[in-house]
C-alpha positions in Angstrom: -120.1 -1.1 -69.4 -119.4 1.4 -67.1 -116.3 1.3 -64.5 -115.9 1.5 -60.8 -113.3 4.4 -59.3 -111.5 4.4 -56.3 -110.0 7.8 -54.5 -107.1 6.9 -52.6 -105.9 9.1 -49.9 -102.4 8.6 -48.0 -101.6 9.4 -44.3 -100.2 12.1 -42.7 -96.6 13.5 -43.9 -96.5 11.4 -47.1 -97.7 12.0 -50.6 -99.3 10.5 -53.9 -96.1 8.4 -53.9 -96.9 6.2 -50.9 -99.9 5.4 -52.8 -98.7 4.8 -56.2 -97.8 1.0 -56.2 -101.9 0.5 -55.2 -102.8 2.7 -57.8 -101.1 0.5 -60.2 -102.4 -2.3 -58.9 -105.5 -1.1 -58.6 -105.7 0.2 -62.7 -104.4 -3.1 -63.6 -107.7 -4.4 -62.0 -109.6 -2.3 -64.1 -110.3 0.5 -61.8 -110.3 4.3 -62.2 -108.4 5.8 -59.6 -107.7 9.0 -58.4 -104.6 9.9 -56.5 -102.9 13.4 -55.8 -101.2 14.7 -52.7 -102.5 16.9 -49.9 -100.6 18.9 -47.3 -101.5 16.0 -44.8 -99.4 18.4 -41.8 -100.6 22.1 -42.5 -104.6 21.9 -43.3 -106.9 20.3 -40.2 -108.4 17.3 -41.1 -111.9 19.3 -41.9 -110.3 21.4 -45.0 -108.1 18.6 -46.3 -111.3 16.3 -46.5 -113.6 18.9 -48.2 -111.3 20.4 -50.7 -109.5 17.0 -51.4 -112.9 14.8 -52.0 -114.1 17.5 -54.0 -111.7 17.9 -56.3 -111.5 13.9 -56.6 -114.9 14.4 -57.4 -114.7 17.0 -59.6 -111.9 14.7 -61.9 -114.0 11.6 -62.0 -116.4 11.6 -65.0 -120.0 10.6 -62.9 -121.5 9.7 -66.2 -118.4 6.7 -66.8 -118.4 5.2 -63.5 -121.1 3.5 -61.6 -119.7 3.2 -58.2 -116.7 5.0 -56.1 -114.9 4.0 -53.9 -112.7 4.8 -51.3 -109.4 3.5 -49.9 -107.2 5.2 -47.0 -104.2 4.8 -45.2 -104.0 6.3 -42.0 -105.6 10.0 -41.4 -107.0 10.0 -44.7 -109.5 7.1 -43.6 -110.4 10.4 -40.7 -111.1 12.3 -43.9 -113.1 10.6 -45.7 -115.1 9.9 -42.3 -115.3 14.1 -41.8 -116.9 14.3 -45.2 -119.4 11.8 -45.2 -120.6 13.2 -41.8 -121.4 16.2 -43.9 -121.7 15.3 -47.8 -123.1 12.9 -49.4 -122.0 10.7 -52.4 -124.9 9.4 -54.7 -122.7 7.1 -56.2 -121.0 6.1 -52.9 -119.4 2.5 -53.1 -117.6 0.3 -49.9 -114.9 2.2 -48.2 -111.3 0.1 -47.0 -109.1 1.9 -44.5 -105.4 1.0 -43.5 -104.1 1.1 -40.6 -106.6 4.8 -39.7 -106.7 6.0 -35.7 -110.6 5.8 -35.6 -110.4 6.4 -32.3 -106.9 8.5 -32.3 -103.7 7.3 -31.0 -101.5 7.0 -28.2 -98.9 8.0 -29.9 -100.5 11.2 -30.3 -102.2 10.9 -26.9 -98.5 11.1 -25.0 -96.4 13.5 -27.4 -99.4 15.6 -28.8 -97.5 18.8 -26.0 -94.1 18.0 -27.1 -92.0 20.3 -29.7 -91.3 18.2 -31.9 -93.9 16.2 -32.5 -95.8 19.4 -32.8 -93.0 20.4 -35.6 -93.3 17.1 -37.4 -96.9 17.0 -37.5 -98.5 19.9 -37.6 -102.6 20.5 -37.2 -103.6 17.2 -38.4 -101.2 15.8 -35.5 -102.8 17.8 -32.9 -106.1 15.9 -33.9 -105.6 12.6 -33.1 -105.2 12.7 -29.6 -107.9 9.7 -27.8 -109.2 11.3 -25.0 -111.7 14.8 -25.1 -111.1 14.7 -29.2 -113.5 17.6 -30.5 -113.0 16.0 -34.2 -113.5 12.6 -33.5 -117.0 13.0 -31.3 -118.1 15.7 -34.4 -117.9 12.3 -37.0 -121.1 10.3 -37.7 -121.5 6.4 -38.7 -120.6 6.1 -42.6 -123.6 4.5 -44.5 -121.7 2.5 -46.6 -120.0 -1.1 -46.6 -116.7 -0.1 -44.5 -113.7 -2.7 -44.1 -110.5 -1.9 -41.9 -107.0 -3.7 -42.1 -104.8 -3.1 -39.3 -101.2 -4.3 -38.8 -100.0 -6.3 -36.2 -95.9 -5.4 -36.4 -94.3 -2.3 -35.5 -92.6 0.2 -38.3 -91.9 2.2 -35.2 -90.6 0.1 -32.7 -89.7 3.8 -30.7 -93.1 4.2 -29.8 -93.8 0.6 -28.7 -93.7 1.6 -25.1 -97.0 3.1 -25.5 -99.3 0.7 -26.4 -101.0 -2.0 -24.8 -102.2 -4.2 -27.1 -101.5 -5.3 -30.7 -100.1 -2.1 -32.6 -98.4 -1.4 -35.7 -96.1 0.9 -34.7 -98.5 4.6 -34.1 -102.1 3.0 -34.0 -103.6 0.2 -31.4 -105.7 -2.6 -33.6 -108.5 -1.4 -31.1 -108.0 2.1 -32.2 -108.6 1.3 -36.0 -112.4 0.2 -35.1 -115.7 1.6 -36.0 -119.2 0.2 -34.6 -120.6 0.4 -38.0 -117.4 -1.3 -40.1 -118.6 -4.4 -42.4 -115.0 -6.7 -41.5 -111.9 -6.1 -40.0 -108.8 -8.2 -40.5 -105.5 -8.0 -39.1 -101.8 -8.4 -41.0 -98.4 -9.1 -40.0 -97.0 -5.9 -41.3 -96.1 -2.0 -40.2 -98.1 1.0 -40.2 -95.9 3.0 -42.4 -95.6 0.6 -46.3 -99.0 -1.4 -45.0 -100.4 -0.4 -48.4 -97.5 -2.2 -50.5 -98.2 -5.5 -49.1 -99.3 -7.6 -51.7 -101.7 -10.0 -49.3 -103.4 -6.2 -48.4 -103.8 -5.1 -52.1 -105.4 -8.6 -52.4 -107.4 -7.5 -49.6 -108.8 -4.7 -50.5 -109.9 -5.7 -54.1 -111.9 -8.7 -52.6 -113.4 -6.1 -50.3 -114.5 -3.6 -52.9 -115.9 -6.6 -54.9 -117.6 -8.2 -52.4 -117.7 -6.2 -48.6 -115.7 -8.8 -47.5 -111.8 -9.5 -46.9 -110.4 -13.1 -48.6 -110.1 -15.6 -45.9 -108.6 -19.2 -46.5 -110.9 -21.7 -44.9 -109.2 -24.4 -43.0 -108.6 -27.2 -44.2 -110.3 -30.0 -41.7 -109.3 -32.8 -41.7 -110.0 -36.4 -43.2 -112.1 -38.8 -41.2 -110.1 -41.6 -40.7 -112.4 -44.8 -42.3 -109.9 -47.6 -41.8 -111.5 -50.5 -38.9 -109.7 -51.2 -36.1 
């Protein structure tokens, strides 16, 4: 019986490491995964998603799997949506994204100008700005089952100042959104060790099983029979 993969892609300025507690998790769940580093604050979005999804590609054996699929934290979820606006997958599975800036950030949005968020982030960082984004307008609907966790407490509280709504520290819950995405769910947790929770890994294994995220149902209560 053939096996499922999943290519895992971490966020900007971190490596295979951030990843690597997932990829366990995930192997112990009987997927093939494949997880490397890219250099998430020198390439642009555009070259980091086509050499990195096709050397992922390139390592999976197509003949032993029979689905792959995806999971992202933060920009990678923007690079996996660059190269399914201009690849496709045959053997495309569901897609999960952490905590990614769909729709940019406000982080980006305020300090994109300043040195040293310009130092600290590189290309990639001058990409997720929200308003007149050149990248973001570029990226079509994906055509697969896509399902988006966002967290609701901020890693960052030195950027709280700039949001609105709920955030996670550097992206809005509204920001995380696509008009095409399957479910969306929402956790107490930061934006930067998101993908070590152990309710999220749970998460996204129900998701790429079944294109949806695990939800208790409430309990409701016992009718009361007893007369008066």
């Amino acid at each position: 019986m053939k096996k499922e993969a999943v290519i895992l892609i971490h966020g900007m300025g971190r490596s295979k490491r951030s990843m690597k507690r997932l990829e366990t998790y995930l192997n112990k769940k009987g997927y093939v995964t494949y997880n490397r580093s890219y250099p998430s604050t020198v390439a642009g979005v555009e070259r980091s998603a086509v050499h990195y999804i096709n050397s992922a590609l390139a390592n999976i054996s197509r003949d032993e799997v029979s689905k792959i699929h995806f999971v992202t934290h933060s920009l990678g979820g923007l690079l996996v949506r660059y190269y399914l606006s201009n690849h496709k997958i045959k053997q495309l599975g569901r897609i999960v994204m952490l905590a990614p800036p769909n729709n940019g950030s406000p982080v980006a949005e305020k300090y994109r100008d300043r040195f040293w968020y310009r130092w600290m982030t590189g290309v990639p960082g001058q990409q997720l700005h929200k308003s007149n984004n050149p990248l973001l307008e570029k990226l079509d609907p994906i055509y697969t089952d896509v399902g988006i966790i966002a967290g609701t407490r901020s890693s960052d509280p030195w950027f709280n100042h700039v949001f609105d709504g709920e955030h996670d520290g550097k992206v809005a819950v509204a920001d995380t959104k696509l008009t095409e995405m399957k479910d969306l769910i929402t956790v107490k947790h930061g934006h930067t060790f998101i993908m070590n929770k152990r309710k999220v890994k749970d998460h996204i294994v129900n998701f790429l099983a079944t294109g949806n995220f695990y939800r208790q149902q409430e309990r409701k209560p016992l009718l009361n029979t007893s007369e008066s």
